[in-house]
C-alpha positions as CSV (number, residue, x, y, z in Angstrom):
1,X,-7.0,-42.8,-29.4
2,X,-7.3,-39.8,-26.8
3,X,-4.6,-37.8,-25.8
4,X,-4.4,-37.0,-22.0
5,X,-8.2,-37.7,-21.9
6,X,-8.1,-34.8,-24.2
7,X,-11.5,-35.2,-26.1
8,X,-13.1,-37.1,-28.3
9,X,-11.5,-37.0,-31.9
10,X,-8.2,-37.5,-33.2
11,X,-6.6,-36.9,-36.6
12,X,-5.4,-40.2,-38.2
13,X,-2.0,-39.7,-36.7
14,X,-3.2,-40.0,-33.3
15,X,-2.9,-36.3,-32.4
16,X,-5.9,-33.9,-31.7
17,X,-7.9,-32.3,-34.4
18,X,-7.0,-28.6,-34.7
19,X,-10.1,-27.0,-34.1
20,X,-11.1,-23.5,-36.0
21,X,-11.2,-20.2,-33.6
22,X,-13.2,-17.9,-33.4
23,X,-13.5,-15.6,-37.0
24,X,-10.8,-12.8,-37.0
25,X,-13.5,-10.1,-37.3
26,X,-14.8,-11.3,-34.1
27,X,-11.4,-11.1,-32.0
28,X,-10.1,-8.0,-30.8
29,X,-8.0,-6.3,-33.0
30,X,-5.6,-5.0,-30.6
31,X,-5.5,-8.3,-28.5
32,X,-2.7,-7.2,-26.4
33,X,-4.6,-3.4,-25.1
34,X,-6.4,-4.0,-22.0
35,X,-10.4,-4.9,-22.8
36,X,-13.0,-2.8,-21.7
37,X,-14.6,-3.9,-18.2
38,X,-17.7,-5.6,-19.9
39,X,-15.7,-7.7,-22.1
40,X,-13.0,-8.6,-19.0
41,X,-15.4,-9.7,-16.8
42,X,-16.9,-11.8,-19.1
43,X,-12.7,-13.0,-20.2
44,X,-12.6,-13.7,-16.5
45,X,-15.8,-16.0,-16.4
46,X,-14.6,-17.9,-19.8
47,X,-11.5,-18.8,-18.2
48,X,-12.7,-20.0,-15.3
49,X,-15.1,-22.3,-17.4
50,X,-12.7,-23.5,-19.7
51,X,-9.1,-24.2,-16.7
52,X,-12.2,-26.2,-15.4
53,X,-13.0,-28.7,-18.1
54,X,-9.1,-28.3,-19.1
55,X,-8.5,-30.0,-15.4
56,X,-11.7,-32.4,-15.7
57,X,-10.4,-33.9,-19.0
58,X,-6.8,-34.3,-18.5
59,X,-4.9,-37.5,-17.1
60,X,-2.3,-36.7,-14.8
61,X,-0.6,-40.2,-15.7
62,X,-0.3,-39.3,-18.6
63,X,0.6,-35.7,-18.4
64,X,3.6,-36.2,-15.8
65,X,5.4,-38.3,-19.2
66,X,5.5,-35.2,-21.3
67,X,7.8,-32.7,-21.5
68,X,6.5,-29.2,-20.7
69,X,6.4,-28.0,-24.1
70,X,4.7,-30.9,-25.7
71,X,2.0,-30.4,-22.7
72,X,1.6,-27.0,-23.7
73,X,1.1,-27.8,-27.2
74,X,-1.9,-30.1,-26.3
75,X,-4.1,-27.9,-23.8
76,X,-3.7,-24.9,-26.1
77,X,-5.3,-27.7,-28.9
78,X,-7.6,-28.6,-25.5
79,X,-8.5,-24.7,-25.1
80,X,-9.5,-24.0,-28.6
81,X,-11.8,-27.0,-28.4
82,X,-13.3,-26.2,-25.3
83,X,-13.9,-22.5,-26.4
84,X,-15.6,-23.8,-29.3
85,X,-17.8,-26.5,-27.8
86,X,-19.1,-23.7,-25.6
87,X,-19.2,-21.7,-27.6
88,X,-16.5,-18.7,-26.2
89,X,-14.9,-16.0,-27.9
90,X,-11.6,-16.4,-27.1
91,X,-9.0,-14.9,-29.3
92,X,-5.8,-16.7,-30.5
93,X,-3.7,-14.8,-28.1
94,X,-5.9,-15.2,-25.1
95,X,-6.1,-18.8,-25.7
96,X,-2.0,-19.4,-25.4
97,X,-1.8,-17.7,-22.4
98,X,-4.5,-19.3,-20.7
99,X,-2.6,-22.5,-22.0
100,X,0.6,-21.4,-20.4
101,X,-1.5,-20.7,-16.9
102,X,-3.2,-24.1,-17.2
103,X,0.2,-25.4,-17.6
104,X,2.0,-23.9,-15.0
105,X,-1.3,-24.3,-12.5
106,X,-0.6,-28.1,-13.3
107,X,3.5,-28.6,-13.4
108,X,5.2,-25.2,-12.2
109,X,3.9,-22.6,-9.6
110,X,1.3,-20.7,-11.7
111,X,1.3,-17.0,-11.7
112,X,4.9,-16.9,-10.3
113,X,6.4,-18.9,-13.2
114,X,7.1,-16.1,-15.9
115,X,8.7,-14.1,-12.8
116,X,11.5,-16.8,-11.9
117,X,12.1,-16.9,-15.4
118,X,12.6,-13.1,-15.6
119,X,16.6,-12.4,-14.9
120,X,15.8,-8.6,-13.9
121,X,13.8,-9.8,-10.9
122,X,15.2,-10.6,-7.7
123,X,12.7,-10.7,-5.3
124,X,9.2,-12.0,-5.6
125,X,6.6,-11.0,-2.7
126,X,3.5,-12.1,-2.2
127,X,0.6,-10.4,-0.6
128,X,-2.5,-12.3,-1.0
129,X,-4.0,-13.2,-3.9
130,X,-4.3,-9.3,-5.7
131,X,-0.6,-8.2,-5.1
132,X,2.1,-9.9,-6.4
133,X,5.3,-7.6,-6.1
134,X,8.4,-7.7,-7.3
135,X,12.0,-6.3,-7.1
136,X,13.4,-4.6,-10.5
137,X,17.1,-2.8,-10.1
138,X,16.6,-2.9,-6.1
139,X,13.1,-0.8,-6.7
140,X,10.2,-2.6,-5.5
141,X,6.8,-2.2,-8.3
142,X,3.7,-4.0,-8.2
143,X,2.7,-6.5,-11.1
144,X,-0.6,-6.7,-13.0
145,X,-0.2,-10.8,-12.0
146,X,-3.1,-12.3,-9.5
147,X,-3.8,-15.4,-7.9
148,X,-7.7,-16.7,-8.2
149,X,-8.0,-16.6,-4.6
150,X,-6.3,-17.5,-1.7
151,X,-6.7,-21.4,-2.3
152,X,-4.8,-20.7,-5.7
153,X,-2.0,-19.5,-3.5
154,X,-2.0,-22.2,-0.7
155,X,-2.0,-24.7,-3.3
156,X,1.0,-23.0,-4.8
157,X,2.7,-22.9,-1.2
158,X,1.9,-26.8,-0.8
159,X,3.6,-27.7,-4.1
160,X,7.0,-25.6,-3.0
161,X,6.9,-27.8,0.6
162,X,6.1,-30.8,-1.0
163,X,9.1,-30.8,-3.1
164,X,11.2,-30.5,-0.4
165,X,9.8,-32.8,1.1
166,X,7.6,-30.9,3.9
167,X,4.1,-29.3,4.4
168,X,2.6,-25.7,5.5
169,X,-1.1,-25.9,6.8
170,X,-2.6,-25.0,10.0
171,X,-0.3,-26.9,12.1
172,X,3.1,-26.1,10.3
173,X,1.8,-22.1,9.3
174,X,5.7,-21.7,8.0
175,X,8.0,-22.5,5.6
176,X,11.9,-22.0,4.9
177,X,12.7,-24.0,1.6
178,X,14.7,-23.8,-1.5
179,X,13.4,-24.1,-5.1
180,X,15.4,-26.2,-7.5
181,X,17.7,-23.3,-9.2
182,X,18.7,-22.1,-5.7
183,X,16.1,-19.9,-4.5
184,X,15.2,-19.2,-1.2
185,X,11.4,-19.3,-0.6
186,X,9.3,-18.2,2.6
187,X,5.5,-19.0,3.2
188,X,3.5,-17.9,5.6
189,X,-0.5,-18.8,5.6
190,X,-3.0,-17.6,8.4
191,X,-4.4,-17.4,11.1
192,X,-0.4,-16.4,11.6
193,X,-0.9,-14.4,8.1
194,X,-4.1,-11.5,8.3
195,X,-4.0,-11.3,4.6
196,X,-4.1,-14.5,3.2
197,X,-1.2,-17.1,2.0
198,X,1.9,-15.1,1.6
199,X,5.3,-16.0,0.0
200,X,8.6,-14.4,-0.4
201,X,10.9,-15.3,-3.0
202,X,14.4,-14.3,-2.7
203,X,15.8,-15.5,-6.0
204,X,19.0,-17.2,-7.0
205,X,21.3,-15.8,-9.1
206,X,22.8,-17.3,-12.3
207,X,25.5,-14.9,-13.0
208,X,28.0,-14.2,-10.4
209,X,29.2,-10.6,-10.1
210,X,32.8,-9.9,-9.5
211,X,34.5,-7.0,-8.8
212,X,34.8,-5.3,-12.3
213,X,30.9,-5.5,-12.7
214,X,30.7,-3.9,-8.6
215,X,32.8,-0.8,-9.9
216,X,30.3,-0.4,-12.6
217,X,27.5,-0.5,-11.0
218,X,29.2,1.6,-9.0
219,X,29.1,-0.1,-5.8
220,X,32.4,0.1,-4.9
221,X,35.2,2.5,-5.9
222,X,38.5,0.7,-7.7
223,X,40.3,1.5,-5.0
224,X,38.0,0.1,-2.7
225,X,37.6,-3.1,-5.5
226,X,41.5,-3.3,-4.7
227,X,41.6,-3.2,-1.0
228,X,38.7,-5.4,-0.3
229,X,40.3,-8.3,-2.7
230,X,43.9,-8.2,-1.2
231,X,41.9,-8.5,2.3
232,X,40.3,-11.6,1.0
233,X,43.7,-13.1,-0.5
234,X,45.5,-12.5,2.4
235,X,43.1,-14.6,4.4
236,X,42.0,-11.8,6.8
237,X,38.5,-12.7,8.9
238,X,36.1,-10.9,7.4
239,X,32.3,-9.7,8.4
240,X,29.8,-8.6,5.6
241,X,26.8,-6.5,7.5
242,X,24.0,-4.7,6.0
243,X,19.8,-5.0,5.8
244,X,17.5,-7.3,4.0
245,X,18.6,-6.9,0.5
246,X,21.4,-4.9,0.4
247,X,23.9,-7.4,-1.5
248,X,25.4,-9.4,1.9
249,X,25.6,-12.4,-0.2
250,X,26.4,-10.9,-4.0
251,X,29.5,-9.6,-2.2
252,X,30.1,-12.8,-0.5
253,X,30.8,-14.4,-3.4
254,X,32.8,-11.9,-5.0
255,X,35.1,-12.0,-2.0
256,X,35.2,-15.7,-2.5
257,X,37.1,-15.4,-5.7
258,X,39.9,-14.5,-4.2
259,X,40.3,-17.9,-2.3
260,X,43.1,-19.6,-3.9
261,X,42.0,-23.3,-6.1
262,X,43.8,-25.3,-3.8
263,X,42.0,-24.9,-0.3
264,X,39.3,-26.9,1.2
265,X,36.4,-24.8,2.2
266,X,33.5,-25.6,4.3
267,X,30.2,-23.5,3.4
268,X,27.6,-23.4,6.1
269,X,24.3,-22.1,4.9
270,X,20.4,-22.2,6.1
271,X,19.4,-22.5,2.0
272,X,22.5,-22.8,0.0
273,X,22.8,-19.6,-2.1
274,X,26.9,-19.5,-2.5
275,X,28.5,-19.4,-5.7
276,X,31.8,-20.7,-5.1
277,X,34.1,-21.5,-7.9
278,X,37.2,-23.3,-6.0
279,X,37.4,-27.5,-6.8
280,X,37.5,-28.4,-3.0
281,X,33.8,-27.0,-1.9
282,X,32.1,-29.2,0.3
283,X,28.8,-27.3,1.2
284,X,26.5,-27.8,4.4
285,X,22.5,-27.0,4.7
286,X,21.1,-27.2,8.1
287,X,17.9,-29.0,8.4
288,X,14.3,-28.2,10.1
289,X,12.5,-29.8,12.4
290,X,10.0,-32.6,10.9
291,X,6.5,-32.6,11.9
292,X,6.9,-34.4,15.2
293,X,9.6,-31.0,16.2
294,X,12.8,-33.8,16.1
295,X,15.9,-34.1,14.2
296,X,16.6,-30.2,13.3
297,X,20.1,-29.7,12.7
298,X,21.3,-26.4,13.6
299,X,23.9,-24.1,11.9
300,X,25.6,-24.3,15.0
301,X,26.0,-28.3,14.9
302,X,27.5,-27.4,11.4
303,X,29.9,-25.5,12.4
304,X,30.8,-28.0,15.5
305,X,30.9,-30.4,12.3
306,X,32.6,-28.5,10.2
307,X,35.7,-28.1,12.8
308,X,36.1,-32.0,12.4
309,X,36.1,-32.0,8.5
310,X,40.0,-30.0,8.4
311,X,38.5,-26.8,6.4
312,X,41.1,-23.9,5.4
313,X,38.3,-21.9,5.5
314,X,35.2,-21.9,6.9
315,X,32.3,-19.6,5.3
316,X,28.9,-19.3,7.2
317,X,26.1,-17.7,4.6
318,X,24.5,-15.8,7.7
319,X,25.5,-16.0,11.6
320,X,22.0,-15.1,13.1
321,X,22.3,-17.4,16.7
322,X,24.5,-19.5,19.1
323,X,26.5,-20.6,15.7
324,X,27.7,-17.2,16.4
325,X,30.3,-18.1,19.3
326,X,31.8,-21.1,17.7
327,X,32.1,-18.9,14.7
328,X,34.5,-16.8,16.9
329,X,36.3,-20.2,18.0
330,X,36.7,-21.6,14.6
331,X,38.6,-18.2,14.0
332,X,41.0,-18.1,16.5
333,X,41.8,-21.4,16.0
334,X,43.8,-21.5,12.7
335,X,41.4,-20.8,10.7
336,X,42.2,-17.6,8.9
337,X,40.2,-16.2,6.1
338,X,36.7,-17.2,7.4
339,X,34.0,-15.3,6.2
340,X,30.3,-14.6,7.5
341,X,27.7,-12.1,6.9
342,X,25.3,-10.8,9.9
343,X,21.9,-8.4,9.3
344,X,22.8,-5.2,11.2
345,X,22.2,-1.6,10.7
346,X,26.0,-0.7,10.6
347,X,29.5,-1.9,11.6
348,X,29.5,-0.9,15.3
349,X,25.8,-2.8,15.7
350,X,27.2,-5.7,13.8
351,X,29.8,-6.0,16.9
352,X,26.7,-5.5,19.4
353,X,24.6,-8.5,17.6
354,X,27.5,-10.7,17.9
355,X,28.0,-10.2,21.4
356,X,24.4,-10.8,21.9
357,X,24.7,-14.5,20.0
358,X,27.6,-15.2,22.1
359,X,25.7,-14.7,25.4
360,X,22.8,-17.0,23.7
361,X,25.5,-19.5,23.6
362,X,27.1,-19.1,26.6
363,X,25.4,-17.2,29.7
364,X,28.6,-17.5,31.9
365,X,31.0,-16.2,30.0
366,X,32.1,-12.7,31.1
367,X,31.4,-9.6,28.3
368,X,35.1,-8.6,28.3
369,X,36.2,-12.1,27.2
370,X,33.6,-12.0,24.9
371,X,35.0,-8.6,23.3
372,X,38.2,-10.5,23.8
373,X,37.4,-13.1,21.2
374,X,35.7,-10.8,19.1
375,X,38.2,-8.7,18.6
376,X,41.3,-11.8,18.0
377,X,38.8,-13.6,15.7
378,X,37.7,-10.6,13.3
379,X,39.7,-8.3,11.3
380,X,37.2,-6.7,8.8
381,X,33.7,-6.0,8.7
382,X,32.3,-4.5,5.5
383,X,28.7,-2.6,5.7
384,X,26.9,-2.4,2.8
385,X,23.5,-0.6,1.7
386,X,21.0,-0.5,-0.3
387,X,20.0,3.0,-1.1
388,X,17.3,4.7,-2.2
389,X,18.6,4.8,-5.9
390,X,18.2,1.1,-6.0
391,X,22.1,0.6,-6.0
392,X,23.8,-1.6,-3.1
393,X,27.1,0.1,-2.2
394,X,29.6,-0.7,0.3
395,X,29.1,2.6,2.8
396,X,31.8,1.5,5.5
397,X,34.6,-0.4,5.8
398,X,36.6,-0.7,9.3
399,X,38.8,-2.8,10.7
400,X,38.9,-4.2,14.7
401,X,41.5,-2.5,16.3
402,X,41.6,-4.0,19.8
403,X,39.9,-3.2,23.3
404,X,40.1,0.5,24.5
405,X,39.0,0.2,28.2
406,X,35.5,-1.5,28.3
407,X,34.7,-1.5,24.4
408,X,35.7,-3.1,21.6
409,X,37.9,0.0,18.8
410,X,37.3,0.7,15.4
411,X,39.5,1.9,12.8
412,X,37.5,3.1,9.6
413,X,39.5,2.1,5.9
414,X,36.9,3.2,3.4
415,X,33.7,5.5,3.7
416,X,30.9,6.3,1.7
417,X,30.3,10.1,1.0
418,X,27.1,11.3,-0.2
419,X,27.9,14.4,-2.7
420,X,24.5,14.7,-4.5
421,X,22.1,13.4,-6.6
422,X,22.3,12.8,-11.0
423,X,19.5,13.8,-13.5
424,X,18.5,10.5,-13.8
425,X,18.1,9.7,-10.4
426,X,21.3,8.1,-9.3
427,X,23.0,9.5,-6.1
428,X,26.7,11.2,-6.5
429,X,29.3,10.1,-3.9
430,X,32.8,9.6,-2.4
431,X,33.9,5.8,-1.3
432,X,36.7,8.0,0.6
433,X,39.9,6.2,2.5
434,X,41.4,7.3,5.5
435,X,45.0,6.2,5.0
436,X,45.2,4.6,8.4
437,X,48.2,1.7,9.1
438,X,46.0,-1.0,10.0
439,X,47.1,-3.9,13.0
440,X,47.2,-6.8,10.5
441,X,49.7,-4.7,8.0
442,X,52.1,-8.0,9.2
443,X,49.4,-10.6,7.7
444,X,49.5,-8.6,4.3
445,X,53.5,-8.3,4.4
446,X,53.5,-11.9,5.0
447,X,51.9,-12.6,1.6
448,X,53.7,-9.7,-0.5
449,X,50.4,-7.4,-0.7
450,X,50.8,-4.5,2.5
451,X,52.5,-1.9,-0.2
452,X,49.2,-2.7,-2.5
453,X,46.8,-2.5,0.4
454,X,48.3,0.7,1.6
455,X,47.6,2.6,-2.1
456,X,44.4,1.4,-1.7
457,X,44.1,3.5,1.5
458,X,45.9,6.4,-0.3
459,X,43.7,9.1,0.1
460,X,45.6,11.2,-2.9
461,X,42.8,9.5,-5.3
462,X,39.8,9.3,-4.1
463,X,37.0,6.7,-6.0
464,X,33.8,8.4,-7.0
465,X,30.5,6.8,-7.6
């Protein structure tokens, strides 16, 4: 009987013979230091040989039918046979992993497999087949992990688009998708790419962070924690802004918390990422194109969509388009406590990008009116960084006051003060608050939390982080 086309002798109970390795005095004796360049070349070359004849001698039929850690158990037997048959010096160590990367080549998505399984990493980045990146506590660092070569990598790509049931090659150079746990995923191969295959990872996360874990990591101040959650209770608009990376979406779903168990909520998203916790969730993913360019649904159409579905509240992951101006509509039109995030470089250019989507949408529509529904449909927008510590905190916070002439007025609740910089790197500041009456005080009396909201604004205690 073989085993996955495995070889050619089996013990008596039908399972592969194991094989004797190489003798101990022959393996390196510190199998985990790095070998001298001789002996990793010649490490490389094995390899190679041996994922070769792995590949030529097992049966994918077969394969598919096992679980991932009975496959594993039978190349490592397929490794050590192969490593004695040709006669390679392989040690035990060297061996398993080389199973594992078989493994993964064949079922997962290779070198990037021990990364998604690694909860301190939340960004994976992909130059080519020599740089594999990632992000550690909001610090970018470059791995020791490779690709073979830029095929390896393509053929990584193709297995993420197949499984969502698209391709990336010459014709379709890009890809948006979403792994299985949640994970947004970007590809981009040439001639588009100058640098081979690359892919972007932004993973998903398993733990949600609330509040309590913000103050610790000392992204927020408790009175800030305070302020920002009677906001969200009280059904207030609100706008996350901020860069690539700087927590939009974490926050998101802290703010979320806050919505009570018994509304219906409507999430809009371009890869789902939110981790809401209410019972009445009913989430929407726009769709791409398919190859022939037809049937794309947009996160605008979902929003159209969503106005038919009688939400409480409507949450888009990330206004970036024409979505933008129905957005605006879906908030003046009963439905309070909406939330959104937008990529801008602070509050005042977060106004500025909206008003630019709502032109996209509708070219006829004066700028004044515009700023007019800007300024009915949001009450909040909440900028947040990622600084240069690694630590995403929540640098401005400022309501929309009204229309002062031609532009649209900002109040400011809650900034961020640098003060200095900690021994070990950290940076010292002040989430300061500026003890202004803001114009929806009569929203917060209306659910018993303006005396609450107002000692958040307190300046007599200012939160330090």
């Amino acid at each position: 009987m073989t085993i996955l086309g495995f070889g050619k002798k089996t013990t008596e109970d039908g399972g592969l013979p194991l094989l004797e390795l190489a003798p101990p005095a022959q393996a390196s004796s510190q199998p985990d230091s790095p070998p001298p360049p001789m002996r990793r070349t010649a490490v490389s070359t094995a390899r190679d040989l041996i994922r070769d004849q792995v590949l030529m001698r097992i049966e994918p039929g077969v394969a598919v039918r096992m679980t991932q850690e009975e496959l594993i158990g039978r190349t490592d037997q397929l490794v050590a046979e192969i490593a004695n048959e040709r006669r390679v010096l392989l040690n035990q160590h060297e061996q398993r992993l080389l199973a594992h990367e078989i493994v993964d080549d064949m079922v997962a998505l290779g070198p990037l497999e021990p990364l998604l399984n690694d909860e301190g990493i939340s960004d994976i980045l992909v130059n080519g087949p020599d740089k594999i990146f990632v992000e550690r506590h909001g610090k970018l660092e470059l791995t020791k992990l490779r690709f073979r070569n830029d095929a390896h990598v393509l053929h990584v790509a193709q297995r993420i688009a197949s499984s969502v049931g698209r391709r990336v090659d010459e014709s379709s150079p890009m890809l948006d998708a979403r792994l299985a746990d949640g994970s947004r995923v970007n590809v981009i191969i040439p001639p588009l790419s100058l640098k081979g295959p690359c892919i972007s990872i932004r993973k998903f996360s398993r733990t949600a962070i609330d509040f309590a874990r913000f103050i610790e990591l000392g992204s927020v101040s408790s009175q800030l924690a305070r302020a920002l959650e009677i906001a969200a209770r009280c059904r207030l608009n609100l706008i996350i802004s901020g860069g690539t990376g700087s927590g939009k979406t974490t926050l998101l779903n802290a703010l979320s918390r806050m919505i009570e168990q018994n509304e219906r909520i409507i999430t809009i998203e371009d890869a789902a990422e939110l981790q809401l916790q209410q019972p009445h969730v009913l989430q929407l993913e726009t769709r791409p194109p398919n190859v022939e360019g037809k049937g794309q649904i947009s996160q605008r159409d979902l929003v159209r969509n969503a106005l038919r579905m009688r939400p409480d509240r409507i949450i888009v992951g990330e206004v970036r388009g024409s979505e933008a101006f129905d957005m605006m509509q879906a908030m003046n039109t009963g439905h309070n406590g909406s939330m959104s995030t937008i990529h801008a470089n602070a509050a005042r250019d977060a106004l500025a990008r909206i008003e630019n989507m709502v032109l996209m949408a509708n070219l006829n529509l004066p700028i004044r009116a515009i700023r007019g529904q800007i300024t009915s449909a949001i009450d909040l927008i909440i900028h947040t960084e990622r600084m240069r510590d690694g630590v995403r905190r929540v640098t401005e916070v400022v309501e929309v006051a009204g229309i002062e002439g031609e532009m649209i007025s900002l109040g400011s609740l809650f900034t961020y003060r640098f003060t200095g910089e900690n021994q070990d790197g950290t940076l010292k500041g002040v989430f300061e608050p500026s003890g202004l009456r803001p114009r929806f005080l009569s929203r917060l009396e209306y659910y018993g939390l303006a005396g609450a909201f107002l000692e958040a604004l307190s300046p007599r205690t200012q939160g330090a982080a």
